[in-house]
C-alpha positions in Angstrom: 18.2 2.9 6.5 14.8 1.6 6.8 15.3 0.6 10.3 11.8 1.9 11.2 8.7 2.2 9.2 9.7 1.0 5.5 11.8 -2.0 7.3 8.4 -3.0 9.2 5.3 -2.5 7.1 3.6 -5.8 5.4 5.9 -5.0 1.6 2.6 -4.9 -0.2 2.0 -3.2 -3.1 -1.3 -1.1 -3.1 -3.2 -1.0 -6.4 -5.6 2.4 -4.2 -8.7 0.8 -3.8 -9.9 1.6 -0.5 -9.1 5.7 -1.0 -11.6 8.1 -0.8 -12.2 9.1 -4.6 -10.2 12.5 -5.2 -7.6 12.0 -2.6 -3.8 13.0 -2.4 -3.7 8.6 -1.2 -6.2 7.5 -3.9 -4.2 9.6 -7.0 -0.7 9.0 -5.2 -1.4 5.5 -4.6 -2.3 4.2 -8.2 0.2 6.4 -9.7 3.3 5.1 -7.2 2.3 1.4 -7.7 3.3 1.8 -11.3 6.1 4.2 -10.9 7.2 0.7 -8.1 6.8 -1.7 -10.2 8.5 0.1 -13.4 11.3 1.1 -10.9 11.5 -2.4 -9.8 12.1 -3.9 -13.4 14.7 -1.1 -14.0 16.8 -1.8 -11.2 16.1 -5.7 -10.6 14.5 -5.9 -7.6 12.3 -8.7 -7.6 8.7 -8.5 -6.6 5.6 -11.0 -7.3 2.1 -9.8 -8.5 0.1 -12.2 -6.8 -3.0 -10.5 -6.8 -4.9 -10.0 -3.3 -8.9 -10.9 -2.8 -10.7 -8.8 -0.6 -13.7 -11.3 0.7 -16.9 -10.8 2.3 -17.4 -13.9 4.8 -21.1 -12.6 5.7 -24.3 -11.6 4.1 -23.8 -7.9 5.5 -20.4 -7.4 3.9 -21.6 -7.8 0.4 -22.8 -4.4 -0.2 -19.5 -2.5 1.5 -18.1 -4.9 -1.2 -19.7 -3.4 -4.0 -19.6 0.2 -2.5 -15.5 -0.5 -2.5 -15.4 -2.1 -6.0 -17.2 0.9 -7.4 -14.8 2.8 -5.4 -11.7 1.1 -6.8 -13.4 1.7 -10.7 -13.4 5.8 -9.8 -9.8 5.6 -8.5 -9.1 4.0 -11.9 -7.5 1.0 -10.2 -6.7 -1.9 -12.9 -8.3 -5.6 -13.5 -11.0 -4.7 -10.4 -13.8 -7.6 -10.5 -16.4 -9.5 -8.2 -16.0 -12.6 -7.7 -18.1 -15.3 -6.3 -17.9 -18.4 -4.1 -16.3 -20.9 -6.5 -13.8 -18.5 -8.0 -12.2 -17.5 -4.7 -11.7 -21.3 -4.6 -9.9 -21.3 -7.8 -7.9 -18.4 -6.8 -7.2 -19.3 -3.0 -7.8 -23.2 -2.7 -8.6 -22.9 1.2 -10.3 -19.7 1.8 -13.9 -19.7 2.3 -16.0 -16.5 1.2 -19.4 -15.8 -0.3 -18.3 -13.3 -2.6 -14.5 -11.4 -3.3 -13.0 -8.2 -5.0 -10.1 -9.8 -6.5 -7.7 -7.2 -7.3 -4.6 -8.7 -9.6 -2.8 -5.5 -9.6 -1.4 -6.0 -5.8 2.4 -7.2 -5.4 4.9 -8.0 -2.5 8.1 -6.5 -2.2 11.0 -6.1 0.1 10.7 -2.3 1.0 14.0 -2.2 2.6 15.5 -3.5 -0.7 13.7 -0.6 -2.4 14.4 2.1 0.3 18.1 1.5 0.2 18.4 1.5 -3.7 16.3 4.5 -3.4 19.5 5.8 -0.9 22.2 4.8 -3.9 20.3 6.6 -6.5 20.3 9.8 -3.9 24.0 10.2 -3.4 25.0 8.9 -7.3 23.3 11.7 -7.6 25.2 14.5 -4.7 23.5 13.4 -1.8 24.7 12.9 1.4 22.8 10.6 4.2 23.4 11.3 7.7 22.2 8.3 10.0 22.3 8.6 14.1 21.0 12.5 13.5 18.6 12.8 16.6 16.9 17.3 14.7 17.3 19.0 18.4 17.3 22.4 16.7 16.8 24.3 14.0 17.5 28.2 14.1 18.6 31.4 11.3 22.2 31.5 11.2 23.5 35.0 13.2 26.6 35.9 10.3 27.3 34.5 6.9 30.3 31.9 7.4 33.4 33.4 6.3 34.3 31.4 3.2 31.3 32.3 1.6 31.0 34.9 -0.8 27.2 35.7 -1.3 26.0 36.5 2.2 24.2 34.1 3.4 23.5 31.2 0.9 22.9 28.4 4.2 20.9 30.5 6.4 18.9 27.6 8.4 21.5 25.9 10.7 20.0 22.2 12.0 21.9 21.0 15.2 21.4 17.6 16.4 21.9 16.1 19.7 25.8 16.2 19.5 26.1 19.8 18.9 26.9 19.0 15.0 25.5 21.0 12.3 24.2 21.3 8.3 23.9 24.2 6.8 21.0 25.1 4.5 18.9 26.9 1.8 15.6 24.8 2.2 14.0 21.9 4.2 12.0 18.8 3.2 10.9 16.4 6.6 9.8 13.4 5.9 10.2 12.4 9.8 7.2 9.8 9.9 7.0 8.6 14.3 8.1 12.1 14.8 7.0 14.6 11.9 4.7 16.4 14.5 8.5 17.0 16.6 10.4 18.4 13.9 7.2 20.5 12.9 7.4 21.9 16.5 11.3 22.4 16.5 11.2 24.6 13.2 8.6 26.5 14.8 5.4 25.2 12.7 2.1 24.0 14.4 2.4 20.9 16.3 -0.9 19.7 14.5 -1.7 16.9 13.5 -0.4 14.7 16.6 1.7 11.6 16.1 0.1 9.1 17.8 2.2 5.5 17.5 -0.2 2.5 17.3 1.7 -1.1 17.2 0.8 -3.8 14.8 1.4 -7.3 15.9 1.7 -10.0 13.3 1.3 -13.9 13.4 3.3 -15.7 10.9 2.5 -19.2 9.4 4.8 -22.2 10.4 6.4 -23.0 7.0 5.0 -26.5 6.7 1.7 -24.4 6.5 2.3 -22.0 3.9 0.7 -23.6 1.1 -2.5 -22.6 2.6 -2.4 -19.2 1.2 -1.2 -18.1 -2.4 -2.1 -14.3 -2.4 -3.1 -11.4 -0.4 -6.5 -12.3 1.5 -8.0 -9.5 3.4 -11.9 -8.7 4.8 -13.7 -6.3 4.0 -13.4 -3.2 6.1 -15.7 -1.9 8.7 -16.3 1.9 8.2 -17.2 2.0 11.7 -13.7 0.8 12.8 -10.1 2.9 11.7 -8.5 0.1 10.9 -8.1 -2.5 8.4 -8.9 -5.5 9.9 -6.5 -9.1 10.0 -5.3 -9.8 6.8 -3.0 -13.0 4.8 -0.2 -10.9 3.6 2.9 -13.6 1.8 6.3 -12.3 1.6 9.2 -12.2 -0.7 10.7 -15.0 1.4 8.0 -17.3 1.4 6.7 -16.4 4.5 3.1 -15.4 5.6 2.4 -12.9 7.6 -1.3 -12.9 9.8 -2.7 -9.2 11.2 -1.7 -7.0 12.6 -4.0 -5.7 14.9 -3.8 -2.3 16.5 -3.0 -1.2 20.2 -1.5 2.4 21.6 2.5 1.6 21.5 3.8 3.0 24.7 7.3 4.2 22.5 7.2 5.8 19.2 10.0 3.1 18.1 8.5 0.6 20.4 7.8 -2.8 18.2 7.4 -5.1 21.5 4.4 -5.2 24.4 6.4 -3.8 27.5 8.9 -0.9 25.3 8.2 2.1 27.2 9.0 5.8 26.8 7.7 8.1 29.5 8.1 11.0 27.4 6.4 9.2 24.5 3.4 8.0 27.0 2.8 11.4 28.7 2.9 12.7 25.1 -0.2 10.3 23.9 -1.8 10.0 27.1 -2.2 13.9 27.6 -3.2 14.8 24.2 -7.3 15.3 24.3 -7.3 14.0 20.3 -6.4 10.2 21.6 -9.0 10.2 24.2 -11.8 11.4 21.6 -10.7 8.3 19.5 -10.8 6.2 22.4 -14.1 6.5 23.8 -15.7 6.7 20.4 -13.8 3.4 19.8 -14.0 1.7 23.1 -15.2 -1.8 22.3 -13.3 -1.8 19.2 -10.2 -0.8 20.9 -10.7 -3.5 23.9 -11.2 -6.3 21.4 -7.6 -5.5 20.2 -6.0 -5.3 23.7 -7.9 -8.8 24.5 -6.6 -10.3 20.7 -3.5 -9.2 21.5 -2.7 -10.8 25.1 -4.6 -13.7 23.4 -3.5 -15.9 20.4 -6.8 -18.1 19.8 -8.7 -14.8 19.4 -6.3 -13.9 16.9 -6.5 -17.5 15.3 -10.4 -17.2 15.3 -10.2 -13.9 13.2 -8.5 -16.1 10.4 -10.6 -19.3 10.8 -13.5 -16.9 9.0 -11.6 -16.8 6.0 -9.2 -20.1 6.3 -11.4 -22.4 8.6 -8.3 -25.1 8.2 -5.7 -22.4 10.2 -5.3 -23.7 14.1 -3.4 -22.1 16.9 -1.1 -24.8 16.4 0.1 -23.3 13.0 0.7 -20.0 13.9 3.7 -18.5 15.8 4.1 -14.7 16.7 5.7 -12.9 14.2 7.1 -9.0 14.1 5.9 -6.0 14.9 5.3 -2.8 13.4 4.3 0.8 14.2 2.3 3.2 12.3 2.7 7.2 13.1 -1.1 7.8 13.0 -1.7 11.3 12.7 -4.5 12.6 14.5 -6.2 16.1 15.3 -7.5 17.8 18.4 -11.2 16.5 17.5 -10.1 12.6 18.1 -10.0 12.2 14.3 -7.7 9.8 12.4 -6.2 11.9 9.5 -7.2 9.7 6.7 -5.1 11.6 3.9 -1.7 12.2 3.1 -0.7 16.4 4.7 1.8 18.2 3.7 2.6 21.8 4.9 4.7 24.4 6.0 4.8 27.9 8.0 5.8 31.3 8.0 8.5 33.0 9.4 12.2 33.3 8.8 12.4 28.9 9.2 8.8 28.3 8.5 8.9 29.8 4.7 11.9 27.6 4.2 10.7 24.3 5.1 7.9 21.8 3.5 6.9 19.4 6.3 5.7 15.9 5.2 3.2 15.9 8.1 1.3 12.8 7.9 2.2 9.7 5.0 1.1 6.3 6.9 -0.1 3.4 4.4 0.0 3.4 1.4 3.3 5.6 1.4 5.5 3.0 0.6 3.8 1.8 -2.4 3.0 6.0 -3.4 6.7 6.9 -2.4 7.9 7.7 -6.0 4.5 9.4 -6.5 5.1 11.3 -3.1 8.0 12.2 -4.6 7.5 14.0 -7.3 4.9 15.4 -6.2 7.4 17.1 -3.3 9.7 17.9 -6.2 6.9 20.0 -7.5 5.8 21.6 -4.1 9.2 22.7 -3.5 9.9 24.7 -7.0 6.7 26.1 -6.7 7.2 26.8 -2.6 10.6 27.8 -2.4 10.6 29.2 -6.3 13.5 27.4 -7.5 
């Protein structure tokens, strides 16, 4: 259990102040980082709420600054303020910045601690988890098994890669690297694409932690999909620098030379990624180079914490994000959720595309699939 996505990702919780205003991530987001840290108390899984600045390091950044705090204010996000020079020293001791968003709302966490509560509070309550599944199939069962009494109650059989099989009424994927697979299996649109990006991160030499207290990010470049190197600490008193973004050659593929042909052929043939790339060229070859290269990385950081030198950095983990993306070369920015029609298609709710901030929206996601499926499958 969160072997993949929610056993990778940086553990912070989001307070939703990047999201575009109105959003499924902006509303899911600042409602799930409550829900987490209420359902953190109740259960005792630690967390800290150390806050994260968001710092403009030049003159041009200032106003995306502003245009984000006003941002964060619509998308009701909590203790928002602008801070200047001095006070980022206060907060931070060693970061340099000309002016910050200091958002106090944003947490750590251990997501795999939280996914695998999530997984006792599933079968306390009936459930049953199935690991080592590989979805091959999905088709309408032909005849009504003969100990049942009502016809067909579990007319959707799913086989896996072993020939097993459940049985079933309805069907809620939540299949992250390869939602756009199981979409195609059950016979619904292959769109949006699953593209895997990798995210490499640095991580601090302990004797050098004490440089950063909180979350430290930049601002964000519009231009760019990503969100730029960022200071992220970590339950266990580590930090963690980055991650940048490359094409991951595997959809589970967390280090530089994992390779799936299928996976490959799959990215490198879909005209979507191409789109993005040549739109993003010299965004996308500064990554490659900062990746092959550790002082490029260090000089990223040495904007915000001048003190940081190659000789305090190591290489850290790796993570990868299923970036969903359509036919037009476009990232898809919100969270999709959909279905089809058919006999399998108008019994299935497909969880198409939830990268960050799902973790920290999950309960949100949630209930919000709880809802979707009374109304969908009128339950």
């Amino acid at each position: 259990l969160a072997h993949h996505q929610s056993g990778h990702n940086s553990g912070v919780i989001h307070s939703g102040i990047y999201y575009k205003p109105g959003s499924l991530k902006a509303k899911l987001c600042v409602e799930g980082a409550a829900l987490c840290y209420k359902y953190c108390d109740q259960k005792g899984i630690p967390y800290k709420q150390c806050g994260k600045l968001i710092v403009a390091v030049e003159q041009e950044e200032i106003p995306r600054l502003k245009a984000l705090y006003e941002r964060g204010l619509q998308n009701n996000v909590r203790g928002l303020k602008l801070i200047g020079a001095k006070e980022i020293q206060l907060k931070e001791p060693f970061c340099r910045g000309l002016m910050a968003l200091d958002s106090p709302y944003t947490g750590i966490v251990n997501y795999k601690q939280v996914a695998q509560s999530y997984a006792e509070d599933f079968q306390e309550a009936g459930g049953v988890i199935l690991t080592d599944f590989e979805v091959t199939n999905m088709e309408m069962a032909k005849e009504s098994s003969s100990e049942s009494e009502d016809g067909l109650k579990y007319p959707v059989i799913v086989r896996n890669s072993k020939g097993e099989e459940v049985y079933c009424r309805h069907i809620v994927t939540c299949a992250g690297l390869y939602s756009d697979r199981l979409s195609e299996i059950s016979g619904c649109s292959p769109e949006p694409r699953i593209v895997p990006f990798r995210g490499d991160y640095l991580v601090l030499k302990p004797e050098k932690c004490y440089m950063v207290k909180g979350n430290i990010y930049p601002v964000p470049n519009p231009r760019f999909p990503f969100l730029g190197f960022h200071f992220t600490p970590r339950m266990d008193g580590s930090v963690w620098l980055g991650p940048n973004a490359v094409l991951a050659f595997k959809r589970e593929g967390y280090k530089l030379f994992d390779f799936s042909t299928g996976d490959f052929l799959d990215a490198v043939m879909y005209s979507g990624l191409w789109k993005l790339v040549l739109r993003n060229m010299s965004y996308g070859l500064s990554e490659m180079y900062r990746a092959c290269f550790l002082s490029a990385q260090v000089k990223q950081l040495q904007k915000f914490i001048p003190e940081v030198t190659i000789n305090d950095v190591l290489r850290g983990p790796s993570g990868v994000r299923a970036q969903a993306l359509d036919s037009d070369g476009n990232l898809v920015d919100d969270f999709v959720f959909d279905g089809g029609s058919g006999d399998i298609g108008s019994r299935i709710l497909h969880v198409r595309n939830a990268p960050s901030p799902a973790a920290t929206s999950s309960l949100a996601i949630a209930k919000m699939i709880a809802d979707e499926v009374k109304r969908r499958f009128e339950l």
